[in-house]
C-alpha positions, 0 to 999 in steps of 0.5 A: 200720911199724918206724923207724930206732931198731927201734921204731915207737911215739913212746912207745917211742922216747922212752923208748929215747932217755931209757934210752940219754942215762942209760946212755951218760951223754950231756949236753943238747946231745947229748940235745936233738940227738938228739931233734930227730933222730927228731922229739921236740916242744921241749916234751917235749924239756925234759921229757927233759932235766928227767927224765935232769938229775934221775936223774944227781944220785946220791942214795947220793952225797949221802945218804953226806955227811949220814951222819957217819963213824967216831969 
């Protein structure tokens, strides 16, 4: 039976809930709400947040300062 989110795996929530804090670029305390919401363990709540903490680093961002200019 389908859910309020249009999924009805955990699976599928989760990763609906992890695609939407990247894209909508939302932070923890919005992150973690809205997991506490559709009824996410703590555990795997943190494992979130590790994972969109991680993909918001920019790795272009960094790789261009380690890349020297024109002479």
């Amino acid at each position: 039976m389908p859910n309020g989110t249009g999924t009805s795996e955990p699976s599928l929530r989760v990763s609906r809930l992890i695609a939407e804090a990247l894209v909508q670029r939302h932070g923890p305390r919005r992150i973690v709400k809205r997991a506490a919401h559709f009824g996410i363990c703590p555990a795997l709540t943190r494992a979130m947040l590790a994972a969109c903490g991680q993909t918001a680093v920019d790795p272009l961002t960094a790789a261009r300062r380690d890349v020297p200019g024109p002479a």
